[in-house]
N, C-alpha and C positions, 0 to 999 in steps of 0.2 A: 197442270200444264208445266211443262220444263225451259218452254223457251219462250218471250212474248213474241207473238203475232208479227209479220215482218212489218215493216211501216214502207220502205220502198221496194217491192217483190221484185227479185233477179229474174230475168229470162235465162234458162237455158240454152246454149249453140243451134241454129237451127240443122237438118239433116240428121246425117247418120252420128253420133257424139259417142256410142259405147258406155252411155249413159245408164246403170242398173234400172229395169222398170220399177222396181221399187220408189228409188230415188227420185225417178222421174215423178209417179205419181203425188211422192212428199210432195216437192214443190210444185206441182202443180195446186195441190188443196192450199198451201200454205200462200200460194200466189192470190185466189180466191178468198180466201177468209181477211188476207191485208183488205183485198178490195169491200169485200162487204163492211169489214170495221171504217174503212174512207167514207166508202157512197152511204152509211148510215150513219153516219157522224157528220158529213156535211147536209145530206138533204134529208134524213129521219127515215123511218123505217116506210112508210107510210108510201114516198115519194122514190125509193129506193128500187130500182128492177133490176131483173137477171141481166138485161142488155149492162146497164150500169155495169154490173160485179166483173162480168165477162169481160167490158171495156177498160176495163181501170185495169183488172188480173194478166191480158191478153193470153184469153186463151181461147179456145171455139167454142162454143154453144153447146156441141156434144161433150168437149171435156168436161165443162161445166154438169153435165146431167150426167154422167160419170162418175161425179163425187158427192153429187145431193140432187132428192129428189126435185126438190122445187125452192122458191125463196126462201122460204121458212125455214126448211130444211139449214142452207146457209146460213141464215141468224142464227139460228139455235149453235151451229156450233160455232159462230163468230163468239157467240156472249158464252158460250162453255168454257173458251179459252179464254178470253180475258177474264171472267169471273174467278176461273180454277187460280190464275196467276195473280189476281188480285186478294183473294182468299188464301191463300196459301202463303203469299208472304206476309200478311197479317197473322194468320195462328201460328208463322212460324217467328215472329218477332214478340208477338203476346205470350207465347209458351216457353221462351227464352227468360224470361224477367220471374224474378222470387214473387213478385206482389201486384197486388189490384194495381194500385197508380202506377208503378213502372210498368207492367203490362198493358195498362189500357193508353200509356206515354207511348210506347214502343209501336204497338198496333195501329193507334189513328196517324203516329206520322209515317209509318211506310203506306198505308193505304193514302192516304193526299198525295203523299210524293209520287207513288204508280198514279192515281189517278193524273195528278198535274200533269207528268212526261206524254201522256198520251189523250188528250180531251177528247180525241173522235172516240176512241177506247171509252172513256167515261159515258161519252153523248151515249153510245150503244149498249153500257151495262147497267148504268141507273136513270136513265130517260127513257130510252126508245125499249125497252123490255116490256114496258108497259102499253104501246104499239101495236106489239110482236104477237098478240093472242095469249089463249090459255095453257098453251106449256110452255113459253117461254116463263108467265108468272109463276107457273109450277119451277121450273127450275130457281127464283129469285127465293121463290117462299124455302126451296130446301136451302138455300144459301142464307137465309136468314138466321135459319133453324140452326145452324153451325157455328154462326156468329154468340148465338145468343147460349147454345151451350157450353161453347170456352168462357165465354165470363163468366156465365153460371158456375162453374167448375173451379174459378178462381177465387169466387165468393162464396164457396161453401161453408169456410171457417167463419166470416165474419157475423157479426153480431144482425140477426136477420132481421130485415125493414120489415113494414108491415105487411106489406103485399108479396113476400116473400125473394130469393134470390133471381129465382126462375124469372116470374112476373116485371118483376123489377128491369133486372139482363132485355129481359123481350121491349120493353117500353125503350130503353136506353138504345139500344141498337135498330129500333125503328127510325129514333128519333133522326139519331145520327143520320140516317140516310137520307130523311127526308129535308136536312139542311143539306144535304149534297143534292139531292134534287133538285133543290132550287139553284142553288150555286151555279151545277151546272148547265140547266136548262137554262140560265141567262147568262151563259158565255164566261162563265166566272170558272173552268175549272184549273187555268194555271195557275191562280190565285189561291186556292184549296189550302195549301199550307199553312197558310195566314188566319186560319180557324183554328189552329192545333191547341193555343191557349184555351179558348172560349169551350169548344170543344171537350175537351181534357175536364176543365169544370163540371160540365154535365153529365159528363158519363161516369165521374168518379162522386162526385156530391151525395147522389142518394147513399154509398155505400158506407162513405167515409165523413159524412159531414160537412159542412158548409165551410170549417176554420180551415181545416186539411185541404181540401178543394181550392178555396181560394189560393192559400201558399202555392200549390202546384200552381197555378194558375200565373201567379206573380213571378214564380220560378222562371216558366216557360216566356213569358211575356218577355223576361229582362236576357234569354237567352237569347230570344229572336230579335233583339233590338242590336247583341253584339253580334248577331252572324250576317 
C-alpha cells in the first residue's frame, strides 16, 4: 500500500466538478475503506453493516456495490491495506539494519508506532481478522508467512537453536502478535510502544542469548526513559 487509508475522507464538489472518473472512483473506494477501518475499529467486525460503511464514507448504497460485493468484500480490502502498509514498513525498516538485534529494533518500533497512530487500523488488522471469516485468516496466515521468512533470512548465519531458524522466526512472530492482541483488544494500542523493550528481549533471546538480550533490553529501557 503506498498511502494509509484516509482517517477523515474528503467529499468531493457536489454537481458537475470536471472531476476525472477515474479520480472520482479513487476516492470514492478510499472514502469507504476509511469508513470500514472506523465502524470496524469502533464497533468490531461482527456489529459493523454496509448502512454503517456507507454512512460514515457518504456515499449511496449503489456506490457502495460499485466497489465491493458485499461486507466482507470491504473488510478484506479494509485489512489488505492496512496490513500491506503495516508489513511493508516493517520489512522495509528490518531489511535496512546489518543484524538480527538492530533489525528486529528497527521492525518492532515502526510496527507499534503504525500500530499506535491508528488503533481503529490495529482493532481491524489484529483483532477483528479473526471475526472476518476464512479468508480473511488466509490473508493474516500469508502475512505471517512473510514475517516469519525475513527473520528467517536474517538468522541464517547465526549459530542454529535447536528447533531450528525457520521454527524458531515462526514461534517468535506468533508470539509477538499474540501480545498485540491482547494489547489491543483491551484498548491498549496507543500504548504499544511501551512494549518495545520487553518485546525486543523476546524476539531476539532465542537467537542471541539471554546476556545480549537483556543488554538490548537495558539499552532500549534507558532510551525510552530519556525520550
Amino acid at each position: 500500500m503506498s498511502a494509509r487509508v484516509p482517517r477523515e475522507p474528503r467529499k468531493l464538489p457536489p454537481g458537475r466538478h470536471g472531476i476525472p472518473a477515474d479520480e472520482v472512483a479513487g476516492d470514492q473506494r478510499g472514502r469507504i475503506l476509511a469508513a470500514v477501518v472506523s465502524c470496524v475499529g469502533e464497533s468490531g467486525y461482527a456489529k459493523a453493516t454496509v448502512e454503517d460503511f456507507i454512512g460514515r464514507a457518504g456515499v449511496s448504497r449503489k456506490t457502495f456495490y460499485q466497489h465491493f460485493a458485499n461486507r466482507e468484500a470491504a473488510f478484506l480490502a479494509a485489512y489488505d491495506e492496512v496490513a500491506e502498509r503495516v508489513t511493508s514498513a516493517a520489512q522495509k525498516a528490518y531489511s535496512a539494519q546489518d543484524d538480527l538485534v538492530a533489525s528486529a529494533r528497527a521492525a518492532l518500533e515502526c510496527t507499534l508506532r503504525e500500530l499506535a497512530a491508528d488503533p481503529d487500523a490495529a482493532v481491524l488488522g489484529i483483532v477483528e481478522v479473526f471475526a472476518a471469516g476464512p479468508k480473511a485468516l488466509e490473508r493474516r496466515s500469508e502475512i505471517l508467512g512473510r514475517l516469519t521468512d525475513l527473520m528467517t533470512e536474517q538468522t541464517k548465519d547465526l549459530p542454529e537453536s535447536a528447533p531450528g531458524p525457520n521454527f524458531t522466526a515462526e514461534v517468535v512472530v506468533g508470539a509477538v502478535l499474540e501480545v498485540l492482541y491482547n494489547r489491543v483488544r483491551r484498548g491498549e494500542a496507543r500504548q504499544l510502544p511501551e512494549l518495545l523493550p520487553d518485546l525486543l528481549y523476546c524476539a531476539i533471546a532465542p537467537f542471541v542469548g539471554h546476556d545480549r538480550a537483556a543488554e538490548e533490553r537495558t539499552a532500549q529501557l534507558h532510551q525510552s526513559a530519556r525520550s
